[in-house]
PyMOL Python script that loads the backbone (N, CA, C, O; Angstrom):
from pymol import cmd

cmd.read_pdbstr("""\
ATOM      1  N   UNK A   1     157.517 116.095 120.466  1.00  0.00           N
ATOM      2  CA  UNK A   1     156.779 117.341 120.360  1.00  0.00           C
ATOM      3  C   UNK A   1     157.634 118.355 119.598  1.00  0.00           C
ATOM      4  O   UNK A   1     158.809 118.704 119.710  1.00  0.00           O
ATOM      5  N   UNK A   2     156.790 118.649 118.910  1.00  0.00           N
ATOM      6  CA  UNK A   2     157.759 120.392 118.108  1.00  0.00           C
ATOM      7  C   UNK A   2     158.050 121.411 118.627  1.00  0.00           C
ATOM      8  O   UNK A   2     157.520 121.968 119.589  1.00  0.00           O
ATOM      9  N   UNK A   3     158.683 121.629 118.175  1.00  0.00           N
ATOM     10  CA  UNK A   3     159.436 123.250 119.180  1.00  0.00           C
ATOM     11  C   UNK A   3     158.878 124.285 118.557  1.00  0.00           C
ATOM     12  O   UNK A   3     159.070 124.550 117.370  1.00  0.00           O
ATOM     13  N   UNK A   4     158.159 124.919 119.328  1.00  0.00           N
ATOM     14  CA  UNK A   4     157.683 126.110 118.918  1.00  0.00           C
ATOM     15  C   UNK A   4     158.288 127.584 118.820  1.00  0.00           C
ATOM     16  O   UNK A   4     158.954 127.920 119.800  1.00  0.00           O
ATOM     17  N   UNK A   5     158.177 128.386 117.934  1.00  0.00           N
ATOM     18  CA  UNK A   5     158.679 129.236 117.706  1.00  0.00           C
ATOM     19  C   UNK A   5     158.591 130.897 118.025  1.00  0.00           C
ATOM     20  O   UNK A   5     157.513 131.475 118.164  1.00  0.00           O
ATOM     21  N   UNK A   6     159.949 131.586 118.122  1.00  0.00           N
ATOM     22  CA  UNK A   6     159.165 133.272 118.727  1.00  0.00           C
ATOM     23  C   UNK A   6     159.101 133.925 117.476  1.00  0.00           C
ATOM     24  O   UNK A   6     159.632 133.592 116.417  1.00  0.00           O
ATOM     25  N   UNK A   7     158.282 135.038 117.768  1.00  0.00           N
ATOM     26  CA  UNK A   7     158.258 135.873 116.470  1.00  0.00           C
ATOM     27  C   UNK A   7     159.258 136.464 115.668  1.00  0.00           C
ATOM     28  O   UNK A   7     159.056 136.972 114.564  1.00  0.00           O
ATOM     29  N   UNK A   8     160.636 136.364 116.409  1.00  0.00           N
ATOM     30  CA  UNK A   8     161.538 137.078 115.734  1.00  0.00           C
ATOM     31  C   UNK A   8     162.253 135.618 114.978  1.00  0.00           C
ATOM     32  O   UNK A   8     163.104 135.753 114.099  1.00  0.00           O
ATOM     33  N   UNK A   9     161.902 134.572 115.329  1.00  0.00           N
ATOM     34  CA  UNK A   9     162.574 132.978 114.787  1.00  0.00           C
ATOM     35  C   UNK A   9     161.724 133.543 113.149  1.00  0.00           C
ATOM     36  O   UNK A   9     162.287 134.126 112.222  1.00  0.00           O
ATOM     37  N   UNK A  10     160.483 133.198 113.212  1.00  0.00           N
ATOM     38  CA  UNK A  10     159.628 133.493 112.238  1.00  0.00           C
ATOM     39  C   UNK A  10     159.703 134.745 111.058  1.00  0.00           C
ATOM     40  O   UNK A  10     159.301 134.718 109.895  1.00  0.00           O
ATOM     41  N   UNK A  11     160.249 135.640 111.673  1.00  0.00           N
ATOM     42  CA  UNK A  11     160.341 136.918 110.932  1.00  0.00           C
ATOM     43  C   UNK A  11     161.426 136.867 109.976  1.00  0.00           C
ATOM     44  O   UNK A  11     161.481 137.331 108.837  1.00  0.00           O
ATOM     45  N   UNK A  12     162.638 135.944 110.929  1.00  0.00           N
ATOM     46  CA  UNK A  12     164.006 135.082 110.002  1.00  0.00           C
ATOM     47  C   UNK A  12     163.119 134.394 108.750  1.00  0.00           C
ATOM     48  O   UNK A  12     163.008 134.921 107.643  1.00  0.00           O
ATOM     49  N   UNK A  13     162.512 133.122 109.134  1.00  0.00           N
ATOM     50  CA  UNK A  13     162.273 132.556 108.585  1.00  0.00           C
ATOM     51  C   UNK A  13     161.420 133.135 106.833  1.00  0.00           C
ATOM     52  O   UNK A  13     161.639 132.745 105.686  1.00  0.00           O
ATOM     53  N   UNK A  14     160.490 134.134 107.349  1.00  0.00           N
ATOM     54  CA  UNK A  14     159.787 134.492 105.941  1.00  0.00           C
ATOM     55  C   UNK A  14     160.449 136.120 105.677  1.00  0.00           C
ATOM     56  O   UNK A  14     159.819 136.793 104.862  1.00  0.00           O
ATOM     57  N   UNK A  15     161.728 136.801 106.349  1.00  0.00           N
ATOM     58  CA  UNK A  15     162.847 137.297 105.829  1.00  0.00           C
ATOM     59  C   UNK A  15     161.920 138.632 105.530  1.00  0.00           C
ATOM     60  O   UNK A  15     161.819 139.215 104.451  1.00  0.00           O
ATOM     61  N   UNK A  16     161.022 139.085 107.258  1.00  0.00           N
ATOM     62  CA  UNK A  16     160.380 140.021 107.059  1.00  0.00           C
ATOM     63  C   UNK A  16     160.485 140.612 109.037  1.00  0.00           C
ATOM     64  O   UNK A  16     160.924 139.975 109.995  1.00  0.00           O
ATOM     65  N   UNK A  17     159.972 141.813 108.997  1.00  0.00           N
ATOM     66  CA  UNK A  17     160.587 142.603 110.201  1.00  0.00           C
ATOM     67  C   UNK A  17     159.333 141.778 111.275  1.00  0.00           C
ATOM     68  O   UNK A  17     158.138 141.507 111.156  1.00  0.00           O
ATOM     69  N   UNK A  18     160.714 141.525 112.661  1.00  0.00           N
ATOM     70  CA  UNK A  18     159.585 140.915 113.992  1.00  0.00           C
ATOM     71  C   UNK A  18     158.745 142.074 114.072  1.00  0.00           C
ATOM     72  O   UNK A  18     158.090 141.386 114.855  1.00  0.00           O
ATOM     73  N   UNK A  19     158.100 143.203 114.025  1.00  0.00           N
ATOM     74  CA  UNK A  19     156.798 143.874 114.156  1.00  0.00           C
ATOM     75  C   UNK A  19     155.896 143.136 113.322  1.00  0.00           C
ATOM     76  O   UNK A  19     154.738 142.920 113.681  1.00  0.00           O
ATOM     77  N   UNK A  20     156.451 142.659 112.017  1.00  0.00           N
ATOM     78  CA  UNK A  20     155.175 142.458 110.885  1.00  0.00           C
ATOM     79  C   UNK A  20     154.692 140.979 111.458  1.00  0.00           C
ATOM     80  O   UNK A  20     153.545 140.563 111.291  1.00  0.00           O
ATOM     81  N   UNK A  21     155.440 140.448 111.964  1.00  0.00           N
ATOM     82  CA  UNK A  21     154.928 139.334 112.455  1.00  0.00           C
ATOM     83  C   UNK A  21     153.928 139.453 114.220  1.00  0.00           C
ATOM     84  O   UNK A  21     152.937 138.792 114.527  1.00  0.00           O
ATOM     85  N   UNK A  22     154.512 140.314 114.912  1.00  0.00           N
ATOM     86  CA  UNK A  22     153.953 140.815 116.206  1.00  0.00           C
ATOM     87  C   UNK A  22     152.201 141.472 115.090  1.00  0.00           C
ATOM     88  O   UNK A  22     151.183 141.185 115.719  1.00  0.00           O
ATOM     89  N   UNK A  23     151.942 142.101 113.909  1.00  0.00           N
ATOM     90  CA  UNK A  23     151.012 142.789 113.433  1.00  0.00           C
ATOM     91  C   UNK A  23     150.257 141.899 113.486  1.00  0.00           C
ATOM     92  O   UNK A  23     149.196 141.818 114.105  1.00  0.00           O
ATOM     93  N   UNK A  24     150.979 140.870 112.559  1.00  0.00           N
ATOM     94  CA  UNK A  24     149.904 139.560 112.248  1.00  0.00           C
ATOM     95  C   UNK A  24     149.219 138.613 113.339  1.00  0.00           C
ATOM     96  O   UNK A  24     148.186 137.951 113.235  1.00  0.00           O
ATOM     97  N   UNK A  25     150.140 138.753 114.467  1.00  0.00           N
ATOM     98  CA  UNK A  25     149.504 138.221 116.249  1.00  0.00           C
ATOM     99  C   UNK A  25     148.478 138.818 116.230  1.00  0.00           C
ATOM    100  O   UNK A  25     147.313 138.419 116.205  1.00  0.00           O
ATOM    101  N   UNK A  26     148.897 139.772 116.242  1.00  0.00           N
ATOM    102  CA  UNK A  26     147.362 140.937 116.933  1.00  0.00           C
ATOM    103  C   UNK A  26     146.312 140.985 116.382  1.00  0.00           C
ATOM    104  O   UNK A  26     145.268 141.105 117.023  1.00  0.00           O
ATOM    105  N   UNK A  27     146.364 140.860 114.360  1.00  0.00           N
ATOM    106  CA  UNK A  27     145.609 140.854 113.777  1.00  0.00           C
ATOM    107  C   UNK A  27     144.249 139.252 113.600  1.00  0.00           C
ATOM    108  O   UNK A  27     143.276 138.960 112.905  1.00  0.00           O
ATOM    109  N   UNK A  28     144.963 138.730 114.599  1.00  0.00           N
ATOM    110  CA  UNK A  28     144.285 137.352 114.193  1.00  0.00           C
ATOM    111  C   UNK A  28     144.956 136.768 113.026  1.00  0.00           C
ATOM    112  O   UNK A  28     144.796 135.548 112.988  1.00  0.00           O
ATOM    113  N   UNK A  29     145.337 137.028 112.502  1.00  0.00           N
ATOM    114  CA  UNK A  29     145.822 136.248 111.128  1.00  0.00           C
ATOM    115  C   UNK A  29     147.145 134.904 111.540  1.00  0.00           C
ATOM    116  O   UNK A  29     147.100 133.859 110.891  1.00  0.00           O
ATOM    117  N   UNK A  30     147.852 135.021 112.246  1.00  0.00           N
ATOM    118  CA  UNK A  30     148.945 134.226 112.701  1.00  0.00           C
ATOM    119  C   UNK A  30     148.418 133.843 114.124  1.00  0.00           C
ATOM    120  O   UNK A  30     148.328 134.848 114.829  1.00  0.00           O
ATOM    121  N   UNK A  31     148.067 132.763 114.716  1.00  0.00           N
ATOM    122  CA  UNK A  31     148.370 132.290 115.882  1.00  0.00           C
ATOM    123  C   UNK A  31     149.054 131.964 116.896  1.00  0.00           C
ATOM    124  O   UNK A  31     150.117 131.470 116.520  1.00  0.00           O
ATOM    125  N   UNK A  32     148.955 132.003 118.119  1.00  0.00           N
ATOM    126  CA  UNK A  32     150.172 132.518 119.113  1.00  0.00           C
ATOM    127  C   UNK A  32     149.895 132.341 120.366  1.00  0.00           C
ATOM    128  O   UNK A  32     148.992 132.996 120.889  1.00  0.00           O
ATOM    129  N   UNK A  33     150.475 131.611 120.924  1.00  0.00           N
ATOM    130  CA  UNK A  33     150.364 131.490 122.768  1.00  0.00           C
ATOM    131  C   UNK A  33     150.906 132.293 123.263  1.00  0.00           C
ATOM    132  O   UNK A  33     152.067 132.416 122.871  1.00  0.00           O
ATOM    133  N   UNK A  34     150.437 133.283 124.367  1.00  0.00           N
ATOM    134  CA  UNK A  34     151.062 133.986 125.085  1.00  0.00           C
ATOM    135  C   UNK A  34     151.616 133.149 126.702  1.00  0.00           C
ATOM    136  O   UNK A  34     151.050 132.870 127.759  1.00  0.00           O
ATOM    137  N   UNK A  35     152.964 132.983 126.169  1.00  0.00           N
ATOM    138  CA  UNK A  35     153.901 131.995 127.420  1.00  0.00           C
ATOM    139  C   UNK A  35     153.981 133.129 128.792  1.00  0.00           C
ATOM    140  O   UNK A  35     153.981 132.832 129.986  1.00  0.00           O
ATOM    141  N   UNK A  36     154.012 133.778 128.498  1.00  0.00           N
ATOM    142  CA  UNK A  36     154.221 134.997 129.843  1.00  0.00           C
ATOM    143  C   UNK A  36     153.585 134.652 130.969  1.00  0.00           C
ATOM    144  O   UNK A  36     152.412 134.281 131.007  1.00  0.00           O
ATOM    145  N   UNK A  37     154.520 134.790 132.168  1.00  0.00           N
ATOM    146  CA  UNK A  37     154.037 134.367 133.626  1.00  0.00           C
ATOM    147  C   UNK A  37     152.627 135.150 134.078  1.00  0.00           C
ATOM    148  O   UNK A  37     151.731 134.681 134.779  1.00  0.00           O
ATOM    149  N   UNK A  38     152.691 136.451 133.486  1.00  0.00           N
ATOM    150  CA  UNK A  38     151.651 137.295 134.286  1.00  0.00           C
ATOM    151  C   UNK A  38     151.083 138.250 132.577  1.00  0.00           C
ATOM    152  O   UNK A  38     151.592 138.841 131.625  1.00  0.00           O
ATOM    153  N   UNK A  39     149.641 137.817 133.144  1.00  0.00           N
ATOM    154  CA  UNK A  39     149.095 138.454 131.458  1.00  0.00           C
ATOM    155  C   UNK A  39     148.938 140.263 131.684  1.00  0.00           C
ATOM    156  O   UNK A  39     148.436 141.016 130.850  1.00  0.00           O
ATOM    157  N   UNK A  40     149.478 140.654 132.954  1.00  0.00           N
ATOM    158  CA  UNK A  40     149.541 142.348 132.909  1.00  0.00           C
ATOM    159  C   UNK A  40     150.742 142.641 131.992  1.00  0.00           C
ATOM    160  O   UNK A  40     150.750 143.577 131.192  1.00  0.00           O
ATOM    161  N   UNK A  41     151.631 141.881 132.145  1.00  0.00           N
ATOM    162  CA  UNK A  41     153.024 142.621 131.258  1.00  0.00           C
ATOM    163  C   UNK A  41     153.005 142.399 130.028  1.00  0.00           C
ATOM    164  O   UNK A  41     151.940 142.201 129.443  1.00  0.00           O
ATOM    165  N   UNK A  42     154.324 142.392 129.333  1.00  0.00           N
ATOM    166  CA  UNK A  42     154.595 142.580 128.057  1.00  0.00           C
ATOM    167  C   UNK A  42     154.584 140.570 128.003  1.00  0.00           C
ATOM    168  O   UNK A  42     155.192 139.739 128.678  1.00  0.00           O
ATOM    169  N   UNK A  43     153.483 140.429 126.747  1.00  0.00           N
ATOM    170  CA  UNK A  43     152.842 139.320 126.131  1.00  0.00           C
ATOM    171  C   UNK A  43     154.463 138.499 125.831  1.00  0.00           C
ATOM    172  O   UNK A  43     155.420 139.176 125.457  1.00  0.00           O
ATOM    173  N   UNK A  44     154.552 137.403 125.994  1.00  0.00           N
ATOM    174  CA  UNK A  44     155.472 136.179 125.261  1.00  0.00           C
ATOM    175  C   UNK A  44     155.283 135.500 124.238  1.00  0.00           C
ATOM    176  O   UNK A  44     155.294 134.302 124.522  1.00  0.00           O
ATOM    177  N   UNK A  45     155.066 135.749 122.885  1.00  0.00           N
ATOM    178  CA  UNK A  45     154.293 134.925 121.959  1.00  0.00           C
ATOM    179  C   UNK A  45     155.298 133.683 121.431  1.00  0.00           C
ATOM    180  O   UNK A  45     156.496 133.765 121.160  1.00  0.00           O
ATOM    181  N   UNK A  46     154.401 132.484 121.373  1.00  0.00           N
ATOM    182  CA  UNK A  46     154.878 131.548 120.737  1.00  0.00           C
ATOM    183  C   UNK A  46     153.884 130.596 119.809  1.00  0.00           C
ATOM    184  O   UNK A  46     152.859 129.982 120.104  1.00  0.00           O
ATOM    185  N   UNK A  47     154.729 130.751 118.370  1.00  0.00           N
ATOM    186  CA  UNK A  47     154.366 129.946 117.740  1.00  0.00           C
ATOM    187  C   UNK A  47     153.924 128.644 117.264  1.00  0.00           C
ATOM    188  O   UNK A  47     155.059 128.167 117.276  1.00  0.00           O
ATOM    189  N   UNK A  48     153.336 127.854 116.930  1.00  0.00           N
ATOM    190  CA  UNK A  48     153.182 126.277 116.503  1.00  0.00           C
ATOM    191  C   UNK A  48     153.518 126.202 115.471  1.00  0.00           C
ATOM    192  O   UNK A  48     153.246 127.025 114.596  1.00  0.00           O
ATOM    193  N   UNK A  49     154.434 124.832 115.274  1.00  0.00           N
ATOM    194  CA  UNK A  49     154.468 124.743 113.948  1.00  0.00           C
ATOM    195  C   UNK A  49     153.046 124.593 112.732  1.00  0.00           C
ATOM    196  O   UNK A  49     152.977 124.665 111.505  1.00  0.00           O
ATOM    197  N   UNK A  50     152.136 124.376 113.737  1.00  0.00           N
ATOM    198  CA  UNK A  50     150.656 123.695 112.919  1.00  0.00           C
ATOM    199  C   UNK A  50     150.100 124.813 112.989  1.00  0.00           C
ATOM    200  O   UNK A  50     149.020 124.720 112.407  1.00  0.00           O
ATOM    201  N   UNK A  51     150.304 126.147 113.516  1.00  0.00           N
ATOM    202  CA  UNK A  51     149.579 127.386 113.589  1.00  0.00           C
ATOM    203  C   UNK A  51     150.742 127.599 112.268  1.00  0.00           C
ATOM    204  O   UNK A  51     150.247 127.182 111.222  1.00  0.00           O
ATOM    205  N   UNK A  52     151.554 127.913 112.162  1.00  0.00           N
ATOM    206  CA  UNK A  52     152.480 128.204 111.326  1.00  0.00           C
ATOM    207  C   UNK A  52     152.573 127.801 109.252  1.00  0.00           C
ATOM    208  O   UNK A  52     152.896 128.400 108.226  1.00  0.00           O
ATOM    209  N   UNK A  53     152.201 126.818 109.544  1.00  0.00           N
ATOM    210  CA  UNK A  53     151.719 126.132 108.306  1.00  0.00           C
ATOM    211  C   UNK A  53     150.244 126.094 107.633  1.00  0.00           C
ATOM    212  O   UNK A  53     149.856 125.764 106.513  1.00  0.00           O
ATOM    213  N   UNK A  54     149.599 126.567 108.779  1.00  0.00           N
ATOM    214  CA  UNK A  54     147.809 126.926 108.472  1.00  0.00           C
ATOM    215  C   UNK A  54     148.321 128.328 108.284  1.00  0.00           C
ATOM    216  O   UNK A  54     147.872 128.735 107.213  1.00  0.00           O
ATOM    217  N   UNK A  55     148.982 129.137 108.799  1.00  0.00           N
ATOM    218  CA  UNK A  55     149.057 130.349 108.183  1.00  0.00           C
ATOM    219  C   UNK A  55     149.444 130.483 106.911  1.00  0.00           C
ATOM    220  O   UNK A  55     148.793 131.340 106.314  1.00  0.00           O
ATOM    221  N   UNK A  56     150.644 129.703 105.994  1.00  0.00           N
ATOM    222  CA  UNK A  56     151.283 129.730 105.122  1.00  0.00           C
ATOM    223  C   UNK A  56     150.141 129.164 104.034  1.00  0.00           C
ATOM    224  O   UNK A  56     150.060 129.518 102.858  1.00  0.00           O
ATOM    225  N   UNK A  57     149.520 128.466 104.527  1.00  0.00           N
ATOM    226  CA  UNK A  57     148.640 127.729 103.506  1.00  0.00           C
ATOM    227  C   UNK A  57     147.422 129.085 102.818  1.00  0.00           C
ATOM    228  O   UNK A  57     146.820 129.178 101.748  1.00  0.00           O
ATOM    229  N   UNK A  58     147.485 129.934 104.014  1.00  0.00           N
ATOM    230  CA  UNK A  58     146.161 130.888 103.856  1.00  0.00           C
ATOM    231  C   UNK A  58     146.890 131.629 103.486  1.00  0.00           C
ATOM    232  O   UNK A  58     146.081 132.220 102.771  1.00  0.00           O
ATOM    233  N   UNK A  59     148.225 132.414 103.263  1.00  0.00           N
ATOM    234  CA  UNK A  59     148.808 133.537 102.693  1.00  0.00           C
ATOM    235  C   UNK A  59     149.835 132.856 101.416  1.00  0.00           C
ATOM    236  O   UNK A  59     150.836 133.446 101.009  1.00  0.00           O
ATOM    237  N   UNK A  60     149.398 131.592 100.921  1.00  0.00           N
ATOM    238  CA  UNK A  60     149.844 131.273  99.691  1.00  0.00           C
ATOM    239  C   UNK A  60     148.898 131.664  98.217  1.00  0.00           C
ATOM    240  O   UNK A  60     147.672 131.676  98.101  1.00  0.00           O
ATOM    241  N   UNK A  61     149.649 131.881  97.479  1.00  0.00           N
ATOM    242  CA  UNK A  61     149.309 132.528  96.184  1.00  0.00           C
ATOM    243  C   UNK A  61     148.623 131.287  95.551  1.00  0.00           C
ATOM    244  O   UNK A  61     148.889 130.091  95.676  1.00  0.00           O
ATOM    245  N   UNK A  62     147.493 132.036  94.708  1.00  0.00           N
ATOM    246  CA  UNK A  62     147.169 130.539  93.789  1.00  0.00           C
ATOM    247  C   UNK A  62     147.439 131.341  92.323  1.00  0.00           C
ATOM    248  O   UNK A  62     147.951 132.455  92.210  1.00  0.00           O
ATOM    249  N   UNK A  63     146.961 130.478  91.247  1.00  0.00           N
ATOM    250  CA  UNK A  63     147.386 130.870  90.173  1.00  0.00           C
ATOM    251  C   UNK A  63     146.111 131.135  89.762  1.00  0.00           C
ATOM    252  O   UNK A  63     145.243 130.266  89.846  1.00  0.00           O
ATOM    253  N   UNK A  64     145.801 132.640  89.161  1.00  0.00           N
ATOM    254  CA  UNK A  64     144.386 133.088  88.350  1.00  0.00           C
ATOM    255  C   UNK A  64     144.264 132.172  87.254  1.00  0.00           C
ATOM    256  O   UNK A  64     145.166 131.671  86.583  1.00  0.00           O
ATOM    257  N   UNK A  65     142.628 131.975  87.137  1.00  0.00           N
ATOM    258  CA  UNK A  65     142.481 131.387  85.810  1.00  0.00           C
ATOM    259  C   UNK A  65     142.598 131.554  84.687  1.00  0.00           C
ATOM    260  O   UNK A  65     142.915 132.743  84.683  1.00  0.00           O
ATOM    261  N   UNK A  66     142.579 131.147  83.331  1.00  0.00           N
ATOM    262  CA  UNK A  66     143.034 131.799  82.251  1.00  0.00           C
ATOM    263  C   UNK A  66     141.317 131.838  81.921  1.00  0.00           C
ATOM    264  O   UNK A  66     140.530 130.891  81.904  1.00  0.00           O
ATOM    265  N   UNK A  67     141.089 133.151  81.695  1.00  0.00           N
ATOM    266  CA  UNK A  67     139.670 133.125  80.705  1.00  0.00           C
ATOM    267  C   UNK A  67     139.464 132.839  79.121  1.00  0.00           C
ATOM    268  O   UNK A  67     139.952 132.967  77.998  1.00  0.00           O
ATOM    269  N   UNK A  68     138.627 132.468  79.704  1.00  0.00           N
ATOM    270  CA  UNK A  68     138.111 131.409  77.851  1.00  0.00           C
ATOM    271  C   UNK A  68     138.143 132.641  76.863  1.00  0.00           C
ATOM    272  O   UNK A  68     137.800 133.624  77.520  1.00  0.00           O
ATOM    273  N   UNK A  69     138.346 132.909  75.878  1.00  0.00           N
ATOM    274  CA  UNK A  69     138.313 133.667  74.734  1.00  0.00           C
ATOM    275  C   UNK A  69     136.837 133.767  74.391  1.00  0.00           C
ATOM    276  O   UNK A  69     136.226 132.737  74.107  1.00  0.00           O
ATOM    277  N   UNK A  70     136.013 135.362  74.404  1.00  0.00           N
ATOM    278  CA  UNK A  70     134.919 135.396  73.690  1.00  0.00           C
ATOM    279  C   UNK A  70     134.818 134.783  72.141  1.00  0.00           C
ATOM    280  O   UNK A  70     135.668 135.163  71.336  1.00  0.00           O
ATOM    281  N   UNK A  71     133.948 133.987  71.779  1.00  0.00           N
ATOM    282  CA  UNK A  71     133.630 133.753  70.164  1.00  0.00           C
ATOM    283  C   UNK A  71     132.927 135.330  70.114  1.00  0.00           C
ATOM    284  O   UNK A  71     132.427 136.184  70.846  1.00  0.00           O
ATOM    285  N   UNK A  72     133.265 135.056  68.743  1.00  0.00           N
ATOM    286  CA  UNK A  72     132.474 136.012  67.845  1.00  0.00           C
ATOM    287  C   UNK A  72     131.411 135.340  67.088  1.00  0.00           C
ATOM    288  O   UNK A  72     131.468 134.350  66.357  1.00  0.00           O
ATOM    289  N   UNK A  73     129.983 136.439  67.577  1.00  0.00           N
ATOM    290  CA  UNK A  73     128.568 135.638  66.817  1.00  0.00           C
ATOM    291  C   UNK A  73     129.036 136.064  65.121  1.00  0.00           C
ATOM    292  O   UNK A  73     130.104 136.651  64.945  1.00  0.00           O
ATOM    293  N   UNK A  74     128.448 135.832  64.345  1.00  0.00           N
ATOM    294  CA  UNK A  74     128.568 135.923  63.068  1.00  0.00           C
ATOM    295  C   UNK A  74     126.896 136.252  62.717  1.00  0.00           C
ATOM    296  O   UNK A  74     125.854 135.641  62.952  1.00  0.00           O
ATOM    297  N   UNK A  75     127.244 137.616  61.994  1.00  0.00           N
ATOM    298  CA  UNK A  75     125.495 137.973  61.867  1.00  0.00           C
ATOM    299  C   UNK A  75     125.243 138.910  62.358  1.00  0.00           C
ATOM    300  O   UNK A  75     124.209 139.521  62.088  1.00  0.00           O
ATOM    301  N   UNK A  76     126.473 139.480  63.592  1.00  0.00           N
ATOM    302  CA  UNK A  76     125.777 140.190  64.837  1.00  0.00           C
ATOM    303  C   UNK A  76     126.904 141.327  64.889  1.00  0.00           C
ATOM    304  O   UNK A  76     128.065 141.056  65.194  1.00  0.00           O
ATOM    305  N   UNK A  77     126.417 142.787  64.525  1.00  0.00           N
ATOM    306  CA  UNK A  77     127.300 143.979  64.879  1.00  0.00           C
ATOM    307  C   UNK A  77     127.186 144.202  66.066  1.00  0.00           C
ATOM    308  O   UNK A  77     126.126 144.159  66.691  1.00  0.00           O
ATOM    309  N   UNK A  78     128.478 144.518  66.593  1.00  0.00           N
ATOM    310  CA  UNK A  78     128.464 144.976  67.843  1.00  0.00           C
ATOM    311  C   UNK A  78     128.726 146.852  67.764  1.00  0.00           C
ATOM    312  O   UNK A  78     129.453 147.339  66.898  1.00  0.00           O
ATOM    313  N   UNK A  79     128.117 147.575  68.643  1.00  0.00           N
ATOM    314  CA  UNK A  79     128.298 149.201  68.820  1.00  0.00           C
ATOM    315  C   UNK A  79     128.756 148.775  70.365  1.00  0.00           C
ATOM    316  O   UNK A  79     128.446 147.982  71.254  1.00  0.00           O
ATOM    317  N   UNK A  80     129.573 149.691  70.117  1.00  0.00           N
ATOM    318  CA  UNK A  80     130.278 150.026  71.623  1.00  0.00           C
ATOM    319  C   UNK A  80     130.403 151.681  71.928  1.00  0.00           C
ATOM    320  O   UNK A  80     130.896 152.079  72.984  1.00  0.00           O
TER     321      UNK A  80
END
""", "prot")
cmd.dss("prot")
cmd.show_as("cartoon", "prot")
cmd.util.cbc("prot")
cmd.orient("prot")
């Protein structure tokens, strides 16, 4: 089994502040078990590695397409 991770492991890892990662809990965007004995207190979050990698997959960059070059009609003035 994988060892799951706390938010401040994670915050190392993508070399950004444990709040922004506590944001992304809250926001739904990152997934998170709350390990905590009693759900009145302060929350225990822990990560999955498979929550962890579905996140990365959804906050990865893709590359824009290159757009095709308009032709020019021949015959045809354009006013702009």
């Amino acid at each position: 089994m994988s060892r799951y991770l706390t938010p401040p492991e994670v915050a190392e890892q993508f070399r950004v502040n444990s709040t922004k990662v506590l944001m992304w809990i809250r926001s739904g965007e990152l997934r998170a078990t709350n390990v905590a004995a009693s759900l009145i207190g302060r929350p225990r979050w822990r990560i999955s590695p498979a929550d962890l990698a579905v996140f990365e997959q959804r906050r990865s960059a893709v590359a824009p397409q290159k757009a095709r070059p308009r032709r020019k009609t021949v015959g045809v003035i354009e006013f702009f």
